[in-house]
N, CA, C and O atoms as a Tinker XYZ file with bonds, in Angstrom:
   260  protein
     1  N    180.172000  -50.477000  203.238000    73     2
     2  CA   179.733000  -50.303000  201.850000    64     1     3
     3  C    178.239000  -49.988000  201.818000    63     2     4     5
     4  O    177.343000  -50.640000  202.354000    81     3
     5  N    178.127000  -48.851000  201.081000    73     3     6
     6  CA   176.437000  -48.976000  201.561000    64     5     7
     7  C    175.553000  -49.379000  200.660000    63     6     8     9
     8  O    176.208000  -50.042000  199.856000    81     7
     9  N    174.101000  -49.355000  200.230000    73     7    10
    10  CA   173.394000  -50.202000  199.514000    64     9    11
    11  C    173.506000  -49.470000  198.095000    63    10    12    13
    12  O    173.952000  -48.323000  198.089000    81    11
    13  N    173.146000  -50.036000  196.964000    73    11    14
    14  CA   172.885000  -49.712000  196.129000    64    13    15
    15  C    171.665000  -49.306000  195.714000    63    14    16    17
    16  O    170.907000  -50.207000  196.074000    81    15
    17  N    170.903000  -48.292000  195.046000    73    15    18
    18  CA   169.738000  -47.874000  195.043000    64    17    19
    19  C    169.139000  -48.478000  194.027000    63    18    20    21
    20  O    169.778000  -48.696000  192.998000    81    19
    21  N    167.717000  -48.876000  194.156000    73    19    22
    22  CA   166.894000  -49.911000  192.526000    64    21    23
    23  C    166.616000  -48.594000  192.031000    63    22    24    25
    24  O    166.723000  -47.546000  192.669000    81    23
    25  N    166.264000  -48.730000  190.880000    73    23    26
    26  CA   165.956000  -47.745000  189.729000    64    25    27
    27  C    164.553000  -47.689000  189.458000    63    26    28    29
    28  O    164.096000  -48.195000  188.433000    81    27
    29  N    163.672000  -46.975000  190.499000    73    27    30
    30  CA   162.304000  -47.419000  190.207000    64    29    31
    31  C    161.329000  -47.375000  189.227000    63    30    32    33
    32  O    160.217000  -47.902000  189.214000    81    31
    33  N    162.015000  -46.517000  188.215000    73    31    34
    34  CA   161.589000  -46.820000  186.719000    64    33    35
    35  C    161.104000  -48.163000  186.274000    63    34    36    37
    36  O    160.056000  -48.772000  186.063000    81    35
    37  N    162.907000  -48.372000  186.227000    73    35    38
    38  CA   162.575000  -49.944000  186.013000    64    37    39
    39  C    162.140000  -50.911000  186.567000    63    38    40    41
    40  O    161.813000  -51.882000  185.884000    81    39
    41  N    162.015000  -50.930000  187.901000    73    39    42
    42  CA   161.417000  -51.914000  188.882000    64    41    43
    43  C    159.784000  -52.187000  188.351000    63    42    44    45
    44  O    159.308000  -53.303000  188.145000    81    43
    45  N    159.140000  -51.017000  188.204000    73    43    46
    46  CA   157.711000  -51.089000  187.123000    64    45    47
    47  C    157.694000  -51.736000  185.706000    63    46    48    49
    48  O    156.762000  -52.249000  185.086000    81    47
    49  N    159.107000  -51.543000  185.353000    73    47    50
    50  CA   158.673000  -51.825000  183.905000    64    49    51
    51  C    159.221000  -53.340000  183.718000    63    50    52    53
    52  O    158.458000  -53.904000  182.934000    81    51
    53  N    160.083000  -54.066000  184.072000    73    51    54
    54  CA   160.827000  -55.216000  184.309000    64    53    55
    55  C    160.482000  -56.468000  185.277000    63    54    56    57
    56  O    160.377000  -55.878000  186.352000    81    55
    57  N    160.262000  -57.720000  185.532000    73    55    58
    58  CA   160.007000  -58.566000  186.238000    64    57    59
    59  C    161.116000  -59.921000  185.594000    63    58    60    61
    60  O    161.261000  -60.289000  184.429000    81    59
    61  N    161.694000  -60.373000  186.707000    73    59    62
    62  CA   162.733000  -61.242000  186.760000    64    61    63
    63  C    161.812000  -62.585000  186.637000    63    62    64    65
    64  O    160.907000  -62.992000  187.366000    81    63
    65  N    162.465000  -63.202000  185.261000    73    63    66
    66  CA   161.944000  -64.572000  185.633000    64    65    67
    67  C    162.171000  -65.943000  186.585000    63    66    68    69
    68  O    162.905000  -65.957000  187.573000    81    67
    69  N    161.590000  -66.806000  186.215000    73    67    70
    70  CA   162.011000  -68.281000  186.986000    64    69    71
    71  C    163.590000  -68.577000  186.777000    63    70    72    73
    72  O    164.467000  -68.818000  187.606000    81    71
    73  N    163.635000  -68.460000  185.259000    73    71    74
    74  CA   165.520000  -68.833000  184.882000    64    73    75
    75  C    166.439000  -67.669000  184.789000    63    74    76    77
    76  O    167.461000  -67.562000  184.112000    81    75
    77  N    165.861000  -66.788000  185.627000    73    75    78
    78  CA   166.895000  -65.779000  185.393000    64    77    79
    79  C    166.806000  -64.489000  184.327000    63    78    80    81
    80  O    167.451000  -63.446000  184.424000    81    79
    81  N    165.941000  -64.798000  183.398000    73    79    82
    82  CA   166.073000  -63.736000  182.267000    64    81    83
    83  C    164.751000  -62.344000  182.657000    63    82    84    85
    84  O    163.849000  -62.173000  183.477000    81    83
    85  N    165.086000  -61.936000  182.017000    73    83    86
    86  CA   164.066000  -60.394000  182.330000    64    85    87
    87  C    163.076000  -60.533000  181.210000    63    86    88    89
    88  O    163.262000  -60.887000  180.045000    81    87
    89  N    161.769000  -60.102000  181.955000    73    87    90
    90  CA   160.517000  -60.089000  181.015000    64    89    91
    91  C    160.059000  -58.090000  181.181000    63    90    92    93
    92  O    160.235000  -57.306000  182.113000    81    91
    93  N    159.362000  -57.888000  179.610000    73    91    94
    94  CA   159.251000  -56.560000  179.534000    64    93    95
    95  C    158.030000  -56.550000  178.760000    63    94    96    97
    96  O    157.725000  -57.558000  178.122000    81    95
    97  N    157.337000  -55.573000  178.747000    73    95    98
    98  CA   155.969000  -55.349000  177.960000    64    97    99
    99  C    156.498000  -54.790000  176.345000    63    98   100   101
   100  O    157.482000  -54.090000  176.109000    81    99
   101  N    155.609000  -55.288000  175.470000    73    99   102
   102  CA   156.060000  -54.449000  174.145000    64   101   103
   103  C    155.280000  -52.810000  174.441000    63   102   104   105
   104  O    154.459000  -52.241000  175.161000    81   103
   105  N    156.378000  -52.561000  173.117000    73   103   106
   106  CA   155.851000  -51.064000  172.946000    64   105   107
   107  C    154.583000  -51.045000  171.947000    63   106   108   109
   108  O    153.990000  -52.048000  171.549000    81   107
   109  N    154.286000  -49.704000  171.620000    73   107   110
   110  CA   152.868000  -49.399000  170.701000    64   109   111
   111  C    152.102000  -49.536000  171.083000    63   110   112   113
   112  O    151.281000  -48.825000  170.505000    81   111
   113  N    151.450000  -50.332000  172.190000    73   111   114
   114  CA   150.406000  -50.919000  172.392000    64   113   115
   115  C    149.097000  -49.542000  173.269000    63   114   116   117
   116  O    147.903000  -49.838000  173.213000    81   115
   117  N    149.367000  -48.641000  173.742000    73   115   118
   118  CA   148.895000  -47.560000  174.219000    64   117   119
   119  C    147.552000  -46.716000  173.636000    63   118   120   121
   120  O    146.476000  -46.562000  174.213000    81   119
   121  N    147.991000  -46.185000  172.217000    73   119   122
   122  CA   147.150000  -45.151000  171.699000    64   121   123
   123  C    147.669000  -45.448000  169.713000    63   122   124   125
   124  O    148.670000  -45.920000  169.175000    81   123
   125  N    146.767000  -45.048000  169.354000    73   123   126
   126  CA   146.848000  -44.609000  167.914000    64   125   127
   127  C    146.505000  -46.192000  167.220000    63   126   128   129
   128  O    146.961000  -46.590000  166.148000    81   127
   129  N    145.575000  -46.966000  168.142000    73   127   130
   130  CA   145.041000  -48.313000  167.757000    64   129   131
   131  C    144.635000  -48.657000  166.162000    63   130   132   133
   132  O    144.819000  -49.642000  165.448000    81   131
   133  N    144.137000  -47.652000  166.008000    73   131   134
   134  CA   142.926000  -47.425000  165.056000    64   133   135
   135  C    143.838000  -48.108000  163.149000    63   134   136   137
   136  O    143.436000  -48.917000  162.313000    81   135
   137  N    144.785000  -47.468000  163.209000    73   135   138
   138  CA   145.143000  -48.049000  162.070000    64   137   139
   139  C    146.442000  -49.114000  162.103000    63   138   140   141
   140  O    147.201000  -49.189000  161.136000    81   139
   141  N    146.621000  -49.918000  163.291000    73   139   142
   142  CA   147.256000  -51.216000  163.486000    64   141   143
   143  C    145.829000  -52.430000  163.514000    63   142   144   145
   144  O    144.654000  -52.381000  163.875000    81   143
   145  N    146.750000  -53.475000  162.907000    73   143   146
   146  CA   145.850000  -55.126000  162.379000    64   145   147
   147  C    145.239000  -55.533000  163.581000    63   146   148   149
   148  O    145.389000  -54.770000  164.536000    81   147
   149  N    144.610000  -56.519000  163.746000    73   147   150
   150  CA   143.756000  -56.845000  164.755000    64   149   151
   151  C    144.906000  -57.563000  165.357000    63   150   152   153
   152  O    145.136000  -57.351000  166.548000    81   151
   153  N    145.711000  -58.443000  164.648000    73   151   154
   154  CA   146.994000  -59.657000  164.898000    64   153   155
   155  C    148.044000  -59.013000  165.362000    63   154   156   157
   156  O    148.796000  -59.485000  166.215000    81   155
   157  N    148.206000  -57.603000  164.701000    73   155   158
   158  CA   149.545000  -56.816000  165.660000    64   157   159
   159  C    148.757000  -56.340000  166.667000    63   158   160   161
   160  O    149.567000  -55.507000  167.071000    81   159
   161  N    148.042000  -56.239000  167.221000    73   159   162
   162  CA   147.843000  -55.297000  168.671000    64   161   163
   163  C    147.403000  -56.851000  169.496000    63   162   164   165
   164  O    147.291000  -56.774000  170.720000    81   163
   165  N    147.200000  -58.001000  168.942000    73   163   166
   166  CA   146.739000  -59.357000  169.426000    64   165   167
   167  C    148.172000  -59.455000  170.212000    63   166   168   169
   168  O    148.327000  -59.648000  171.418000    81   167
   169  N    149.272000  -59.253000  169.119000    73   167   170
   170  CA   150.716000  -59.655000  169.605000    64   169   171
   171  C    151.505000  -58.278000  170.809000    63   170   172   173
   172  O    152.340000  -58.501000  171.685000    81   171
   173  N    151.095000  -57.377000  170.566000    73   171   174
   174  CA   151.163000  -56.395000  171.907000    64   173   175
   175  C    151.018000  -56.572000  172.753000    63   174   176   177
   176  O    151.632000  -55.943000  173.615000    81   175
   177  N    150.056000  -57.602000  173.097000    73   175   178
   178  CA   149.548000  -58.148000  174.420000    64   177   179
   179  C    150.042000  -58.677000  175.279000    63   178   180   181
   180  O    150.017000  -58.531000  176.501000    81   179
   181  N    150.674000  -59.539000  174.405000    73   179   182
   182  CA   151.626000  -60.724000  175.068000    64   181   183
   183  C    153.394000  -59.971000  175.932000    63   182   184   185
   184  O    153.848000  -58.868000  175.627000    81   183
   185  N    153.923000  -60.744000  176.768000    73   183   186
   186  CA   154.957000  -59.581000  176.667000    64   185   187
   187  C    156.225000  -60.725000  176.199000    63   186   188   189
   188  O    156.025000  -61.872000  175.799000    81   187
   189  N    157.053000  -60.307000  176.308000    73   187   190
   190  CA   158.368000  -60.677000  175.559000    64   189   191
   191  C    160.057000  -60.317000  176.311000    63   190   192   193
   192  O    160.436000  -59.490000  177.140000    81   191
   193  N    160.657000  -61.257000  175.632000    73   191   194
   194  CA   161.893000  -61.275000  177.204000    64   193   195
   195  C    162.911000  -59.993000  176.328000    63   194   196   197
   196  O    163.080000  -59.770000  175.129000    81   195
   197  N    163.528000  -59.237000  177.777000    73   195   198
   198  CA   164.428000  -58.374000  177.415000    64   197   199
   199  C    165.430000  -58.326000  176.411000    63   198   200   201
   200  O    164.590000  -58.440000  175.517000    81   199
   201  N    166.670000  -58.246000  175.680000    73   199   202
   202  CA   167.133000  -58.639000  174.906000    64   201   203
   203  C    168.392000  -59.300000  175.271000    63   202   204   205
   204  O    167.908000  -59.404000  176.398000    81   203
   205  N    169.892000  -60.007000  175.426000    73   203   206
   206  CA   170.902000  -60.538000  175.404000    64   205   207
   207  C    171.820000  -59.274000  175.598000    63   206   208   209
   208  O    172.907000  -59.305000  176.175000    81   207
   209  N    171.269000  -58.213000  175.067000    73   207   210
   210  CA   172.231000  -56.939000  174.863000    64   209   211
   211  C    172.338000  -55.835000  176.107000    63   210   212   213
   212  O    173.184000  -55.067000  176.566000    81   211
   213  N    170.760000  -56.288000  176.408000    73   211   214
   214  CA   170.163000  -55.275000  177.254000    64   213   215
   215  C    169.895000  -55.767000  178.668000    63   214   216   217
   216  O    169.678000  -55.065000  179.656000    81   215
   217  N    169.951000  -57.217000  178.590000    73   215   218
   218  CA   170.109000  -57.868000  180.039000    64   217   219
   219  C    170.877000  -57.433000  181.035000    63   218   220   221
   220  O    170.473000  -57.655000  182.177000    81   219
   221  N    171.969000  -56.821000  180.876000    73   219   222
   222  CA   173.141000  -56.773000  181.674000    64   221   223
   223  C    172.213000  -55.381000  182.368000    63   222   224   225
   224  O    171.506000  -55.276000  183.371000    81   223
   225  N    172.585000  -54.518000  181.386000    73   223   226
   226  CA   172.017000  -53.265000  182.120000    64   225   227
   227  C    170.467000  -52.989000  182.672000    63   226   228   229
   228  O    170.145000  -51.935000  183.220000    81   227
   229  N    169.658000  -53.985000  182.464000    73   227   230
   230  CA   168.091000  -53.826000  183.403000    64   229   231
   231  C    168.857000  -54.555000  184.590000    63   230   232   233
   232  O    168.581000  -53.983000  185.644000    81   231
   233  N    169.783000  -55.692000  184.791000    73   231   234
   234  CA   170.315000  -55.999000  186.012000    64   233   235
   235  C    170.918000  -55.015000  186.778000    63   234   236   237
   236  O    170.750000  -55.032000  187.997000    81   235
   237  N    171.566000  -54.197000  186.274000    73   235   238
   238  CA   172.547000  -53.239000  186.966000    64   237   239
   239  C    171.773000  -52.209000  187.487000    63   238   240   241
   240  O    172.264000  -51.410000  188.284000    81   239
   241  N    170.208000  -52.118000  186.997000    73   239   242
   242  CA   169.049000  -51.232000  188.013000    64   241   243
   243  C    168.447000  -51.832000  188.921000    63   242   244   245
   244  O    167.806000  -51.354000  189.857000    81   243
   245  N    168.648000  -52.910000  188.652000    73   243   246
   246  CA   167.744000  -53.594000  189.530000    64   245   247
   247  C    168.198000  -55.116000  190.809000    63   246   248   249
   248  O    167.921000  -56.305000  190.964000    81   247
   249  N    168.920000  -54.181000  191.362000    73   247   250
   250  CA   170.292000  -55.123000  191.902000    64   249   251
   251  C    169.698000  -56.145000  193.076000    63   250   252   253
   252  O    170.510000  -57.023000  193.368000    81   251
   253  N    168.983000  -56.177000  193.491000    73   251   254
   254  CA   167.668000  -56.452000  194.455000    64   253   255
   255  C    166.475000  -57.880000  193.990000    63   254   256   257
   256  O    166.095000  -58.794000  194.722000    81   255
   257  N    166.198000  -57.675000  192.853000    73   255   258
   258  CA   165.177000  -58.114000  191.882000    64   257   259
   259  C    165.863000  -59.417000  191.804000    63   258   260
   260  O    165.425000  -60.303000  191.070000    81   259
C-alpha cells in the first residue's frame, strides 16, 4: 500500500492541537486595514479552531499531522 501524500497547502495553513482539534488563522487580516475597527483587526490576530464541519476534511490532507 503506498503512502498517502500531505497536502502542502494545508500543512502551512493548519496546526494540530494538544486534544486533537485543528487550529487555523482568521481571514481579512492581510490588506485593506484602513477602514476595519481597531477591535476587529485586534480579533484577527488571534487564531481560532477549524470548524466541526470542516475537521474531517483538513484531516484527510493532512494524514501525517
Amino acid at each position: 500500500m503506498p503512502k498517502i501524500k500531505t497536502n502542502k497547502a494545508a500543512a502551512k495553513r493548519f496546526k494540530k492541537t494538544a486534544r486533537g482539534k485543528w487550529k487555523r488563522r482568521k481571514s481579512n487580516a492581510s490588506h485593506i486595514l484602513t477602514k476595519k475597527t481597531t477591535g476587529r483587526k485586534r480579533s484577527l490576530r488571534r487564531s481560532t479552531l477549524v470548524s466541526k464541519a470542516d475537521s474531517k476534511r483538513v484531516a484527510r490532507m493532512l494524514p501525517y499531522a
